[in-house]
C-alpha positions in Angstrom: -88.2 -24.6 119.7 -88.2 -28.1 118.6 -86.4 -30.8 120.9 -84.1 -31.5 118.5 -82.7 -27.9 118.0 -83.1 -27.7 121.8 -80.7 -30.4 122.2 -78.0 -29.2 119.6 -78.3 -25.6 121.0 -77.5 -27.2 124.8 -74.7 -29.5 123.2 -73.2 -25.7 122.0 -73.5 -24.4 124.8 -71.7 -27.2 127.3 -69.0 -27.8 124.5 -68.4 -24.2 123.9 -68.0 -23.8 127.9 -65.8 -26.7 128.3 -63.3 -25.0 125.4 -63.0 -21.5 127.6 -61.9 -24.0 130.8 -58.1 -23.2 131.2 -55.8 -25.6 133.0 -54.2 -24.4 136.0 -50.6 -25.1 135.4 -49.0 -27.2 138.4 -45.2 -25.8 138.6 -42.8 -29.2 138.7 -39.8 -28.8 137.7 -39.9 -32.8 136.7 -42.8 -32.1 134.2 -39.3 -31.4 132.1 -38.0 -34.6 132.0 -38.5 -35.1 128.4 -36.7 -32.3 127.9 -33.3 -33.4 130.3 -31.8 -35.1 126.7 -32.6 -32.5 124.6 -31.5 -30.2 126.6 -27.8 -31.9 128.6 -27.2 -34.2 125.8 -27.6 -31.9 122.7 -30.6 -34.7 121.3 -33.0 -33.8 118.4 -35.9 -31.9 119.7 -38.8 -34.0 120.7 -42.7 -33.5 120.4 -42.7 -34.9 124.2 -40.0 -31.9 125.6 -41.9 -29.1 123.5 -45.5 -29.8 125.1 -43.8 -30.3 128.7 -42.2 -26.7 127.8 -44.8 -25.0 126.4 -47.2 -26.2 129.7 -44.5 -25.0 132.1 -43.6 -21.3 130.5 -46.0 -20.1 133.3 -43.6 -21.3 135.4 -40.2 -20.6 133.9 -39.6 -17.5 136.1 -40.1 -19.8 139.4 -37.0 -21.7 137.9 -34.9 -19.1 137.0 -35.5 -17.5 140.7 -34.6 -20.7 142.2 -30.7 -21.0 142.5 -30.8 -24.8 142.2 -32.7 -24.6 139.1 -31.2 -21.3 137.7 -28.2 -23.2 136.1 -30.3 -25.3 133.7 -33.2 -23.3 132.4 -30.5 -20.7 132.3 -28.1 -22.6 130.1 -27.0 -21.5 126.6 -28.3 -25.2 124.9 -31.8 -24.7 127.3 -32.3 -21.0 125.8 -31.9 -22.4 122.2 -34.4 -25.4 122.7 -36.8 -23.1 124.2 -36.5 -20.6 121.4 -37.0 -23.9 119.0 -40.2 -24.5 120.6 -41.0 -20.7 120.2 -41.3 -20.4 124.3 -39.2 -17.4 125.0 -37.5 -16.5 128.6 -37.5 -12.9 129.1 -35.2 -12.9 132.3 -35.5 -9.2 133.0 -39.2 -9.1 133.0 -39.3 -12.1 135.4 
């Protein structure tokens, strides 16, 4: 093999690997603060709140279990602006 296909076969190889990496999710409920306005205050969706939601629907069950929390990510206006961003909460399978 010659070096220069060696090299491009090794890039592949470590660039390929680094795209099957998944990020562990850290559970905050403040990671949804872009979301607070969208969500209380009835403001147009935001590209901010949808990434923030869509990187916290692992955790979305943790919230709805927590009593503090429940009332928010439970809320009529926070089901719609989740179903905007196409993250849906399944309460009975939580």
């Amino acid at each position: 093999m010659k070096k220069g296909s060696c090299f491009v076969a090794i890039f592949l190889v470590f660039f390929l690997s680094e795209l099957l990496v998944t990020e562990a999710v850290t559970c905050s409920f403040t990671e949804l603060i872009p979301c607070v306005g969208v969500i209380t205050l009835s403001q147009p969706p935001s590209l901010a709140c949808c990434i923030k939601l869509r990187k916290q629907k692992p955790c979305l069950c943790g919230y709805l279990k927590n009593p503090s929390l429940k009332p928010y990510v439970n809320s009529p206006n926070a089901q719609k602006v989740a179903k905007t961003y196409g993250v849906y909460l399944s309460t009975p399978s939580c």
